[in-house]
N, C-alpha and C positions, 0 to 999 in steps of 0.2 A: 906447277906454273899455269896461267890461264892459256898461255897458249896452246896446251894439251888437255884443257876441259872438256869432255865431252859435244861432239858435233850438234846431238840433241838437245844441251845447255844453250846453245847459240841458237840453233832452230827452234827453241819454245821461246826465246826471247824477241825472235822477229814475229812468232805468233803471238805474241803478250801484244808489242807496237800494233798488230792489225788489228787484230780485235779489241784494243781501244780507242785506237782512232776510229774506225766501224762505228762503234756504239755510242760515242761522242757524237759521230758527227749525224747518225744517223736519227737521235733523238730528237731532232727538232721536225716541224713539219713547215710547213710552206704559209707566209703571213696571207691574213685575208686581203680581197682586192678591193679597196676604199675607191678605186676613182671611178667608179661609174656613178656616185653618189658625187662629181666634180665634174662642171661643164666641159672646161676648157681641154684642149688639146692636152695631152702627157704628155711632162718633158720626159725624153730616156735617159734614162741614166746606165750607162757601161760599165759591166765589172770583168773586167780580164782577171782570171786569175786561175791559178791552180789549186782547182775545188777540192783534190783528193788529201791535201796538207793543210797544218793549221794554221799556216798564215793565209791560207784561202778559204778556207770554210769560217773560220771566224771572222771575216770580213765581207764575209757574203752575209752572214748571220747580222752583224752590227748594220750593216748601208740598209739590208731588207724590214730590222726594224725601227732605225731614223725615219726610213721613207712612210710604213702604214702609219706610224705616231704624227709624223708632216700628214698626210692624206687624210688620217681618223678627224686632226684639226683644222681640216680645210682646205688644205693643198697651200700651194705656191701663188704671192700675188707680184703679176707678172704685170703692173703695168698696170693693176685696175682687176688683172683677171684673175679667178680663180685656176689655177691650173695643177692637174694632181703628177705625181712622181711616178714612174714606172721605172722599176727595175729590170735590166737585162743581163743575168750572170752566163758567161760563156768561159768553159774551163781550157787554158792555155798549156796546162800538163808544164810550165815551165821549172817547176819544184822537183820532177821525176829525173832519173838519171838516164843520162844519153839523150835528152830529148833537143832540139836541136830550138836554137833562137827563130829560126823562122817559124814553127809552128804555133809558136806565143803570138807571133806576131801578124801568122794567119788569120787568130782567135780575136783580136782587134779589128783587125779591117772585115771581118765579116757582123760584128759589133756595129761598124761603121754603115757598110754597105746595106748589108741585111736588115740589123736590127731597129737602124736609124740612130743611133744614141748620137743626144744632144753634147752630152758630158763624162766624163771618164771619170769613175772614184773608185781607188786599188790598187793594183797592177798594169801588167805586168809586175811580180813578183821579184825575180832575180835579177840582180841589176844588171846583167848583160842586155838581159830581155827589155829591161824597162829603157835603160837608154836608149837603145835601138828602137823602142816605140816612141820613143819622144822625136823622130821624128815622121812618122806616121802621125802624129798628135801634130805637128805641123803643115804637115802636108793641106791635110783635112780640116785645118782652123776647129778642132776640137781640146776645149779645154780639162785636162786631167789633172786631179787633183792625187799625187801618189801617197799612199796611206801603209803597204805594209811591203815588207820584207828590200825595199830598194833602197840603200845605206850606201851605196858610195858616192864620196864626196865629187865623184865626175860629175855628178846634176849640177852643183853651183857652178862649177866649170863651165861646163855647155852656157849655163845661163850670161855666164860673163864674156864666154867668148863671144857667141854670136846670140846678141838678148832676142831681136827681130825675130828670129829664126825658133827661138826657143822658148820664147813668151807664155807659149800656151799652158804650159807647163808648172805645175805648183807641187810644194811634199809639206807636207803636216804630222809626219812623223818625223825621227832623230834621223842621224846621218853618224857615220862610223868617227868622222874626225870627234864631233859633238860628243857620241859616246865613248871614245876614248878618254877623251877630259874627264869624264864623269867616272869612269872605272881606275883613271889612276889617282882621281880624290880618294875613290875606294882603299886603293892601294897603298895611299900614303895613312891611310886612318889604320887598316889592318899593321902596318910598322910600327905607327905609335902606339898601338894600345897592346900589341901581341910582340913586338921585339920582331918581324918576319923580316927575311933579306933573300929569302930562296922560291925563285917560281921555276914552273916550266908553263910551255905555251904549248895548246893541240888547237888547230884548226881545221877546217873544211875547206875543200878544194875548189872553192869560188873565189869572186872577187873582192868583192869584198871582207869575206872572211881572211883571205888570204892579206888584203893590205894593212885590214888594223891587226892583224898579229906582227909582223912587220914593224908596226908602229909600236905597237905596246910592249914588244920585245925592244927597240931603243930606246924608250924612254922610260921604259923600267931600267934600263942599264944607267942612264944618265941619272937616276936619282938614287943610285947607288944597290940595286937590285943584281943579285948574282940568278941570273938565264940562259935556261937550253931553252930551242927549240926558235922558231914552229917547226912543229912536226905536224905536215898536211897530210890530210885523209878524204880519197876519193869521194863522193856523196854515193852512199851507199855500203859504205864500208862496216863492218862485221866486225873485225878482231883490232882491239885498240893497245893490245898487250904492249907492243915493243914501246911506244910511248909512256906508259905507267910505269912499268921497269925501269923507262929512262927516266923519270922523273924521281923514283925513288934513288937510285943509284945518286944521284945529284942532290938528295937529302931536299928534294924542293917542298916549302910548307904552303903555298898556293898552287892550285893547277888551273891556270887560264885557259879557258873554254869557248871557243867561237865553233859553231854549230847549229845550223837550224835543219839539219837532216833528223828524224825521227828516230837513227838509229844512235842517236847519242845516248838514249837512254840503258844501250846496252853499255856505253862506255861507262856511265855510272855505275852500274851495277857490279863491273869490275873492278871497278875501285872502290866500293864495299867491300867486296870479295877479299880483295886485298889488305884491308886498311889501313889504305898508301895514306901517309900522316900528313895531309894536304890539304886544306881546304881548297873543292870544286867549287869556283865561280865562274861566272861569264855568261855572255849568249848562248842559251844553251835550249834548245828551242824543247826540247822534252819535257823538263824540269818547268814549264811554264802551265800548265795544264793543270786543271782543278784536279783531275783522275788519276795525275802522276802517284800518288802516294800509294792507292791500292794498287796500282799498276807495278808498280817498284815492293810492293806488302812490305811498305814503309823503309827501303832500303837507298832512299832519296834523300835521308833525311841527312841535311846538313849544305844541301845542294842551295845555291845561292847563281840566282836568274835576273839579268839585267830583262827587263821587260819594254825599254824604251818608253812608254808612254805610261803615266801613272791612269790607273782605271782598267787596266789591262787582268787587275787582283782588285779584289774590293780594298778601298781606301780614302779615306775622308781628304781629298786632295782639295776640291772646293766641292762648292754646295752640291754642284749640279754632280759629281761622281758617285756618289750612291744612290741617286736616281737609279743614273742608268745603271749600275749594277743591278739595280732591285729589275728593273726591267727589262735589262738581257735576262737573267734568271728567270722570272714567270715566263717570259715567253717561250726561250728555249729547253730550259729545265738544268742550267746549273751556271757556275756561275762564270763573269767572264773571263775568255778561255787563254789568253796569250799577247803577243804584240800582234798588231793587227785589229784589234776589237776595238778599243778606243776610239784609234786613230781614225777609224773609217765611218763609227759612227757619229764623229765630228765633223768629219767633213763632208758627210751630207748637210749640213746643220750652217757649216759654215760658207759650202755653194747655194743653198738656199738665202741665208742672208745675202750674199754677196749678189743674187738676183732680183730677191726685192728692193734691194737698196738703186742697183741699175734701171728695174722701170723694164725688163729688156732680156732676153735669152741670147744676145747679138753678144758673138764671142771676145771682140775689143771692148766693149760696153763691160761685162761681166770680168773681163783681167782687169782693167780698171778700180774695182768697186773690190774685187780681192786682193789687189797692192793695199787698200786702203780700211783693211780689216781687222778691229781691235773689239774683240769679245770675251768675254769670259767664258772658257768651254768646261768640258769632263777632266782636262787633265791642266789646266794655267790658262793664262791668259793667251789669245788666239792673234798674232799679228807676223806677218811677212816679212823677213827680208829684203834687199836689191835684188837678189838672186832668187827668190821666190821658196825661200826655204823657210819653214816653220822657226820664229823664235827663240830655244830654248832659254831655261832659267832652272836652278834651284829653288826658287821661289814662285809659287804658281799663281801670288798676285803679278807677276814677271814677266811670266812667260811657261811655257811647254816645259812641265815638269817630267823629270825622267820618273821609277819605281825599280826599285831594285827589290827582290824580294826573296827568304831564305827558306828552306821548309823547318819548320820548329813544328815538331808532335804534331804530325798530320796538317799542321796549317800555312799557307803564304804570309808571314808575317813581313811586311816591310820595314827594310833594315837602312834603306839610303834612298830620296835624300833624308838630312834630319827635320826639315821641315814637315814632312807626312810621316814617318819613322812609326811603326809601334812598338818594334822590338830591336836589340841591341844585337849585334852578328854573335854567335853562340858556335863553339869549336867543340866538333866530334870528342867523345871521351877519348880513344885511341891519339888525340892529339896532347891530351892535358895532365 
């Protein structure tokens, strides 16, 4: 049984996670500094986030190279003026375990105070953190545009309760209710085309994690789905066994995966081990990474990664998504890394516009002119909600297209939506 594997099986597995998040993240080096060749004053730009995970280093990586690409072409016209972007990333450790919301939110006001930043694009990361900065984002009349890992649907909340209070505030990535819709399309495609009626549900012991399993656990019952679980697991947690066991005992042929801790990627590997006859789907923040495959020496394979934003995997979503693929690639040296990449290199793109179009850096000025934003970005078309919440669509002449993507023979093939699709979902032999 896996739970009497070997200690050193489990501890070369958290050493496989460090040394390739290490080498991932460490490969890239620091963008050159274009604004000295730009008169005008540097607007700051603020990234809270937690640098040591990939939904913070891949959005440090995306914002720092929107900004030298904006700077290389001239900077920001602000009014007449030329004015270049500076980046300011300060790491809020909100992703680590035990780390407490205030120290997130230390990492913002000293953002503020310290660093001057005009504008917020990132994080705060976990949505405890991020709501709770949203109103520090009020306090301080700075406007933040949130781009990676903050999914609970409390943001439209806030915004609807008190809009006054919460204005400042914008997300340009999915939201868990949004992607729930989208994983039980999933789920109803997996039914018709495979005959499935059996999941189990593992989640992580956030908030968000914690409420769309909840979610997708009732509303897989009400479309006729027979479900255990959630079965929640600490952030940091090691041994995944008693859920896999449970899952097989319950004959389940899907395993729903909400996860953006690092160490899921052990859960995977124990369910190789096993080959529990399930196909792993879900948020599964491991499984998103170009380097999963050697990291896993291909024992990933079948592992199927809601990405939230298309662009996140190379994919002909619109014109502009292999751009910037090709372009995160030269710069950093592979390709883009997970959720969070897109998202963030959008939306430097899309507070840029939203500033030239205002004439203005004045923070009413600038929420203004982003209620009133319709562009074509890297992942669909780019327009707001009443609640300041990104668009989505299945369709990326639409709107903010999701990527779901599977690993087939070492590659991210995308499987959903069918609009950008390259490849049809494909079941472990062990299952067939």
């Amino acid at each position: 049984m896996i739970m009497r594997k070997s200690i050193w099986k489990v501890f070369g597995c958290v050493l496989l996670i460090a040394l390739v998040s290490s080498l991932l993240f460490a490969g890239g080096c620091s963008p050159k500094d274009d604004t000295a060749a730009i008169s005008g004053n540097p607007i700051v730009i603020g990234g809270a986030l937690s640098t040591g995970f990939l939904y913070g280093w891949d959005a440090e990586r995306a914002i720092k190279l929107a900004a030298e690409e904006i700077n290389t072409a001239g900077g920001v016209n602000v009014g007449g003026e030329m004015r270049p972007l500076k980046v300011e990333i300060m790491d809020t450790r909100d992703l680590e375990p035990g780390v407490p919301v205030s120290d997130a939110l230390l990492a913002v006001e000293k953002l503020i105070l310290e660093k001057k930043a005009d504008f917020f694009i990132g994080g705060p990361i976990r949505s405890e953190a991020a709501l709770a900065a949203m109103d520090l984002m009020s306090r301080h009349e700075k406007v933040a545009i949130f781009t990676t890992g903050f999914l609970s649907g409390a943001f439209k909340q806030y915004l609807t309760d008190d809009y006054e209070k919460y204005k400042y505030s914008f997300r340009i990535s999915g939201s868990a209710p949004t992607m729930v819709g989208e994983m039980l399309a999933v789920f109803d495609s997996l039914k018709d085309d495979f005959g499935f009626n059996k999941a189990a549900v593992m989640v992580q012991d956030v908030a968000h994690a914690r409420g769309g399993g909840d979610i997708m656990a009732e509303q897989l019952k009400n479309r006729g789905w027979d479900v255990i679980g959630p079965e929640i697991y600490p952030t940091g947690t090691l041994d995944f066994s008693d859920g896999l066991l449970k899952a097989r005992n319950h004959g389940a042929q899907v395993l729903f995966i909400w996860m953006d801790m690092p160490e899921s990627v052990i859960l995977l590997k124990h369910y190789r081990e096993m080959e529990l006859p399930a196909l792993p789907i879900g948020f599964i923040c491991a499984a998103e990474q170009p380097g999963f495959w050697d990291a896993t020496n291909g024992d990933g394979e079948y592992a199927v990664a809601h990405l939230v934003n298309a662009g996140n995997a190379p994919v002909e979503a619109t014109e502009l998504t292999m751009d910037f693929a090709r372009a995160y690639e030269k710069k950093w040296g592979l390709e883009p890394e997970g959720y969070g990449t897109s998202s963030s290199y959008q939306a430097v793109y899309t507070l840029v516009n939203a500033i030239e179009r205002a004439g203005t850096i004045d923070p009413d000025a600038v929420i203004a002119a982003l209620k009133e934003t319709d562009m074509m970005g890297v992942y669909g078309r780019i327009r707001f909600d009443e609640q300041h919440q990104v668009i989505p669509s299945l369709d990326p002449a639409e709107g903010a297209v999701p990527q779901l993507i599977q690993w087939q023979a070492g590659k991210r093939e995308t499987v959903f939506p069918p609009s950008i699709a390259t490849s049809p979902f494909k079941l472990p032999p062990w299952m067939q």
